[in-house]
N, C-alpha and C positions, 0 to 999 in steps of 0.2 A: 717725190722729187727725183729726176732722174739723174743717172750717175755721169759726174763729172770725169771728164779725159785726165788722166796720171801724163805731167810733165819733169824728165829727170831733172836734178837740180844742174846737170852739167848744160843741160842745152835750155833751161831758162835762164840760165843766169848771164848778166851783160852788165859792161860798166857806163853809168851814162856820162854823156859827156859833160855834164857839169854838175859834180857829185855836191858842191859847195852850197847849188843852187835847192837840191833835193833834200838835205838835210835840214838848209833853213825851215821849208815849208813842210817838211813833217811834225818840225818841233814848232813851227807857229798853228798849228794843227792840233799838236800836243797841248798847247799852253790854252788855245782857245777853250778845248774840252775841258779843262783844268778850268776853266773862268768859270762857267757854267756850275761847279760844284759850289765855289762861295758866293755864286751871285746873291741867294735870297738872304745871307747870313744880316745885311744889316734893317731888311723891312721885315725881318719874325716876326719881331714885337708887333709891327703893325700888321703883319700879315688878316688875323680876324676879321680888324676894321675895313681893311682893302675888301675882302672877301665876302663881307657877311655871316662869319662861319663861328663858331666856337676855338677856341684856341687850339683844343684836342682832335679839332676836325682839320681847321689849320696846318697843323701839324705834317698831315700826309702830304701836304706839296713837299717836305724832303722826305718824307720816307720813300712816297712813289719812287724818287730818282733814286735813290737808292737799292730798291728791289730791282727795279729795273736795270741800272747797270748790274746789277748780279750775274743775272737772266741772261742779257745779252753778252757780257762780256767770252764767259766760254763757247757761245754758239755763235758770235761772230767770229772768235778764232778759228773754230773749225772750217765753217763759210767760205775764209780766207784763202786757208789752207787747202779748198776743195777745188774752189771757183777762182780765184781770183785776188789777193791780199788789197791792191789798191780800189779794185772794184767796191770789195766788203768797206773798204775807208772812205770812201765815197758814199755809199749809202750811210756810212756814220755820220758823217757830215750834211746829209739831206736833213736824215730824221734830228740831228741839231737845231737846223733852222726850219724846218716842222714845228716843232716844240717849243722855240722860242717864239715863232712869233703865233703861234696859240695861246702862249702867255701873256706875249705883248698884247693880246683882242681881247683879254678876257678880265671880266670882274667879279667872275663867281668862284666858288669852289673845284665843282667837278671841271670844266674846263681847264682850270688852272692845274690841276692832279693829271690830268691827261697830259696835258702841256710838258709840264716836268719830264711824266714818265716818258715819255718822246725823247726828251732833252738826257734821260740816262740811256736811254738803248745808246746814243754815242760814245758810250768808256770803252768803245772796244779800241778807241783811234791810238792811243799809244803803245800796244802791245803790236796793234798793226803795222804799226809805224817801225818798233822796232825789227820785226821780220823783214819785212822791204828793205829796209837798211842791210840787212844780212844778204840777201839777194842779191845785191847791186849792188855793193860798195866795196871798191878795193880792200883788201884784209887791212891794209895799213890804217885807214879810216874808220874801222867796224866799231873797236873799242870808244874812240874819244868821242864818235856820232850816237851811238847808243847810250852812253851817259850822257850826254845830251839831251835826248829823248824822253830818257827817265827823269833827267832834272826839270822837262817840262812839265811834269805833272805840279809840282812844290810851288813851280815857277810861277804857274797862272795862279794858284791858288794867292799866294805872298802879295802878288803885285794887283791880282783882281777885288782886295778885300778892300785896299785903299780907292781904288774906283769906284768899286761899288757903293761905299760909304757918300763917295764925293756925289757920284749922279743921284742917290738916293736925298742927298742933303737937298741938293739943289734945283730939281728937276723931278716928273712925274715919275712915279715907283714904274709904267710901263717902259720907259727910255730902257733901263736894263735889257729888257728883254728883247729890244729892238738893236741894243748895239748886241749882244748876244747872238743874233741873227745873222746880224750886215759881217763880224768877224768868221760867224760860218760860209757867207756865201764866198767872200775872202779865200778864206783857204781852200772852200771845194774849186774855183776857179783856179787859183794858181797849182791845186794838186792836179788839175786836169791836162794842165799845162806842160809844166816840170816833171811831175815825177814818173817813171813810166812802171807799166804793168809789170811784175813779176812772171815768170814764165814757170819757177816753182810750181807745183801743185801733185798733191796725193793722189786726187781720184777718187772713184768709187762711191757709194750712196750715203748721202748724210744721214745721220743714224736721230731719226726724227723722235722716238720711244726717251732713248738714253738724253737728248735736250728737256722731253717732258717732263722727265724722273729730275734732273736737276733741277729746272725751274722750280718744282714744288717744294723738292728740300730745303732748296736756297732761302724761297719765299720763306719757308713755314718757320726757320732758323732765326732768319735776321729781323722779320715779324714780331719775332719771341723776344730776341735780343732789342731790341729799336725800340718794341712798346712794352717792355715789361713794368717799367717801373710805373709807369700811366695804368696796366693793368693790375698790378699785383704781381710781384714775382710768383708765389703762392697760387695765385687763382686759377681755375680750373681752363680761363684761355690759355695760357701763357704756358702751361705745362702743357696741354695738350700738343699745342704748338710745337714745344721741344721734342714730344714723344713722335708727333707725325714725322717728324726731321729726320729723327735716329732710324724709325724705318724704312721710313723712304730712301732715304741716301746710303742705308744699310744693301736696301733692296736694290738700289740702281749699281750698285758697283758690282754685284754679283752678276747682273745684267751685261756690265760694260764687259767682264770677263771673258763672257761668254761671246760676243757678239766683236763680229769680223771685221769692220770697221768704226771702232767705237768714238763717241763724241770725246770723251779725254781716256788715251790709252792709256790705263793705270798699271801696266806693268813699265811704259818709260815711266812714267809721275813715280815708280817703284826705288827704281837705280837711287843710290844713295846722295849724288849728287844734286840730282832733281828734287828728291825728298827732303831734305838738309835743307837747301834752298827755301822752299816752298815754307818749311816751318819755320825759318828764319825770317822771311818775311811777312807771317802773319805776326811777330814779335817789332818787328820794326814798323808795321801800319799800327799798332798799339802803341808803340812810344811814342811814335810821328803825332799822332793824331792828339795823345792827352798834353803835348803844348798846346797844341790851335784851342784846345777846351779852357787852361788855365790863362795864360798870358792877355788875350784879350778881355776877362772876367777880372783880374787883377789891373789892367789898363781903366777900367771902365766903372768900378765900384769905386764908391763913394772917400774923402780921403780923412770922413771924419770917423771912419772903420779901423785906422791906424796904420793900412796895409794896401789900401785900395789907394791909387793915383789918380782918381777923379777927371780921365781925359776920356773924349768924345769918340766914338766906334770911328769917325774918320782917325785922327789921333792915334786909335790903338791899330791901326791899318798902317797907316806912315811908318810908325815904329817895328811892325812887324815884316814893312817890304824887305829891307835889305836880307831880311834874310833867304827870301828867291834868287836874288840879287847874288847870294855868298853859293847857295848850289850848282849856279849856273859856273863860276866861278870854278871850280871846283872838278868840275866835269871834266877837262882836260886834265887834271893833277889824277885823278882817278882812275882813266884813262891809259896814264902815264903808269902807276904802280901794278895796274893788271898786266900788261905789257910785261913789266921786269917781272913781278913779283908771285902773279896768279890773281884770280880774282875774290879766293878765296881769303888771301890778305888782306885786297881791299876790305871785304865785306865787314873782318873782324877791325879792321882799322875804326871804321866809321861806327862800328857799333860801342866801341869806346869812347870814342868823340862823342857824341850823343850822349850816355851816360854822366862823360863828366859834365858833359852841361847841363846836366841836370840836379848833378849835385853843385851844382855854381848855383844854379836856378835858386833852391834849399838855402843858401846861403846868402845870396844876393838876389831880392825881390823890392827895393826899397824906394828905387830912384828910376827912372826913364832908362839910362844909359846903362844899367844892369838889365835890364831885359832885352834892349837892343844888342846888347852883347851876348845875353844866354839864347835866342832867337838865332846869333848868327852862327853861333859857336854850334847847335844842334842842326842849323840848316846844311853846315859843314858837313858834319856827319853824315845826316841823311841822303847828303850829294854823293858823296862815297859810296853808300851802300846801295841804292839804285842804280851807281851807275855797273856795279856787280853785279848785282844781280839776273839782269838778261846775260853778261857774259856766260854768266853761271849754269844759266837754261839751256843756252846755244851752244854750248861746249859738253853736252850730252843728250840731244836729241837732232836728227836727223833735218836737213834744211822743209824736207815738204810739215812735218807737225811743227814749226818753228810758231807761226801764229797761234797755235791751240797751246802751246806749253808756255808760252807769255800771257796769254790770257788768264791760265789758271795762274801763273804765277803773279796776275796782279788783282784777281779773285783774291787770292792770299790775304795781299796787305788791303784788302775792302775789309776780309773776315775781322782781321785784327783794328782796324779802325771805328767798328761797328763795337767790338765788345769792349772796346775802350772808351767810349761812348756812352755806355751802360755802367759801366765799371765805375767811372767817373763822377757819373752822372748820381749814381747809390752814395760816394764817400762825399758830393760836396751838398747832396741833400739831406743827410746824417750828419754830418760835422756841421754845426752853425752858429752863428750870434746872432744878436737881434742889435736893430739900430732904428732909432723912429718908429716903432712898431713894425718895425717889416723884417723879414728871417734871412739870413744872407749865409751864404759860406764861411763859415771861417777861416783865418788863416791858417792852421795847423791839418784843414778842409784840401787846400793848397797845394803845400808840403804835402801830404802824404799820397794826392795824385801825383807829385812830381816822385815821388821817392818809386812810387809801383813804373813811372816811365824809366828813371835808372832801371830798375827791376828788369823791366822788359827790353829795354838796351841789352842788357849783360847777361839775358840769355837767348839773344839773337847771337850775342858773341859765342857762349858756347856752343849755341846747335852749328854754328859754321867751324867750329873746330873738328866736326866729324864729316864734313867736306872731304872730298881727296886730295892728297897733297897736291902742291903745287907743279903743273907743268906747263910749258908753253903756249901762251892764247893760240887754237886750231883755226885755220883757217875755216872758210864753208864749207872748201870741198873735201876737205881731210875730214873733217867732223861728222860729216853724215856717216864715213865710214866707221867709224870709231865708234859713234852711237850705235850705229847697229847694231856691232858685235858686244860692246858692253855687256858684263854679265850684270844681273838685278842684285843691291846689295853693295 
């Protein structure tokens, strides 16, 4: 690949004339890509029958997208940050409606696996999105627009589960994948429009070895983590798996060290704010993610269980929007306290928010309006702490790797969403009752996923306590300088 032209952040950066307009369509950008993750959540069940497939085969139409945004996410940031950040958003957006509508064609397996994995190479659009933002938006705007950006993610997710359910009810399981489409063609239009190119850019050759080294870690990791329980935590895939991981990713950092333009510079990923960060966020993609596992499983079980609510996957959709609804919400208040406060506050704010809603959860699981309450009260939180989080990244890495250090830093919260998933997935298969012959979770199955997401709330709080103290959100162009001299630690 040949090496990309280095543009200073001083003479790419410009403010466009309707920054109101560029925000919008980043974050209907963000949320579109955010649809795309709970599309298939309500035809699982029927996924086989659609397919032909076995349930276990089934299965990899999510794991594909899953691997796949892995993959993609750090090497479209780098991409970004070489070539072009809106350009790289743009191609995320292609391969979107690539992938959706190879899904929308398709009634077999392997197309449908390809499809998907099309449809993850686009997670890199939100980190992309927040960089651009950094480039081009007055300082005054950076904060409140980047939690914004980050509450797109929650956002499509809350509000796409209840759609998804309804065109699933009513309409051919393909419709999905065709409105999945027509919203990507959407936003690549009006990104083409509105938002303008970046002028940012690092330079130099993308480091094609250090992408290879990752992708197979990544795979071979979240592979291990995604199928273990289908495999046998025990059995000799599953470990192997784990061990190819440890090496590889042992092996590719020693590489990126060495190597002069690396795919993620791990001496910034080093700095302790960066660091901090990063683990904080695979602690809050872990809490995030074990509501989405329990709350629609208790909406949805049966309500001669004692504990189950006995309402329709549309049903448990409706109840769980507001709480996109409450992040979005939020985002300016968040905004607002990085400003005064740092964003290091924020981050522990929200990670307490969350926690106690989840011991509300613990406590109140009985009635409808106790979940619609614990759902918003956690959705609160999570708005707070995304919307920190890119503060957190861009307040210690220079404006040209601004796309590669959001990328890994939502790499993060994948990792922790992934093992929370597994995690989960072992206490509500172990914990059970039986009802009518069939094996169900139990309530105390429940509770004690909700007790490990306090858990992992409250130590998202801690790891941001070893953040640096608080001082003034840096502008962009104060910031690269800062970054640079930053010592490691």
């Amino acid at each position: 690949m040949p090496d990309a032209p280095a543009r200073p952040a001083e003479a790419g950066r410009s403010t466009p004339s309707r920054p109101g307009a560029v925000v919008t369509v980043l974050a209907l950008a963000g949320i579109t890509v955010s649809l795309m993750q709970t599309l298939v959540i309500p035809i699982v069940p029927e996924l086989p029958g659609y397919l032909h497939a076995s349930p276990s085969d089934a299965a990899w139409a999510v794991t594909a997208t899953l691997l796949a945004a892995a993959v993609a996410t750090p090497v479209a940031g780098r991409l970004g940050d070489m070539f072009g950040k809106r350009r790289l958003l743009l191609v995320s957006l292609v391969l979107l409606v690539a992938g959706s509508t190879v899904c929308a064609l398709s009634d077999r397996l392997v197309p449908m696996i390809a499809g998907r994995a099309l449809q993850g190479l686009a997670s890199a659009v939100v980190p992309l999105g927040i960089s651009i933002m950094r480039d081009e938006l007055p300082p005054e705007k950076l904060a409140g627009s980047t939690a914004l950006m980050s509450a797109s993610l929650g956002v499509g997710g809350a509000l796409g589960l209840p759609a998804a359910a309804f065109i699933a009810d009513h309409y051919d399981w393909h419709v999905l994948f065709w409105t999945s489409a027509s919203l990507g063609v959407v936003a690549a239009v009006l990104m083409l429009g509105l938002v303008p190119e970046s002028g940012v850019r690092t330079g130099g050759r993308f480091d094609l070895a250090g992408a290879l080294g990752i992708a197979v870690g990544l795979v071979a990791l979240l592979l291990a983590v995604s199928k273990g329980a289908d495999w046998g935590w025990g059995s000799g895939t599953t470990l192997g798996l784990f061990a190819l991981a440890v090496v590889v990713l042992v092996a590719w950092g020693f590489f990126e060290l060495r190597t002069a333009r690396p795919l993620v510079d791990l001496r910034t990923t080093a700095r302790r704010q960066v660091l901090f960060t990063n683990l904080a966020s695979i602690a809050f993609g872990f809490s995030m993610f074990a509501m989405a596992l329990v709350l629609p499983q208790l909406l949805q079980l049966p309500t001669q269980t004692g504990y189950g609510l006995g309402r329709s996957m549309l049903a448990a959709g409706l109840v769980l929007a507001p709480q996109g609804l409450v992040m979005m919400a939020t985002a300016p208040l968040s905004a607002l306290i990085t400003k005064s406060r740092g964003p290091k506050t924020t981050l522990m704010t929200g990670a307490l928010i969350v926690a106690a809603g989840y011991g509300l959860n613990i406590a109140m699981m009985s009635e409808i309006w106790h979940l619609v309450l614990v759902s918003s009260v956690i959705g609160a939180g999570v708005g707070f702490a995304y919307g920190a989080m890119p503060a957190l990244i861009m307040g210690a890495v220079p404006p040209s790797e601004t796309a590669a250090a959001n990328s890994l830093n939502t790499l993060m919260r994948s990792i922790g969403t992934s093992v929370a998933s597994a995690v989960a997935g072992v206490i509500l298969a172990q914990m059970t009752t039986s009802l009518g012959g069939y094996t169900l979770p139990s309530e105390n199955a429940f509770k004690a996923v909700m007790a490990l997401g306090a858990g992992a709330a409250t130590l998202a709080f801690l790891l941001a306590g070893f953040l640096p103290r608080h001082r003034p959100v840096d502008t962009p162009a104060t910031t690269a300088t800062e970054a640079s001299t930053e010592p490691v630690g």
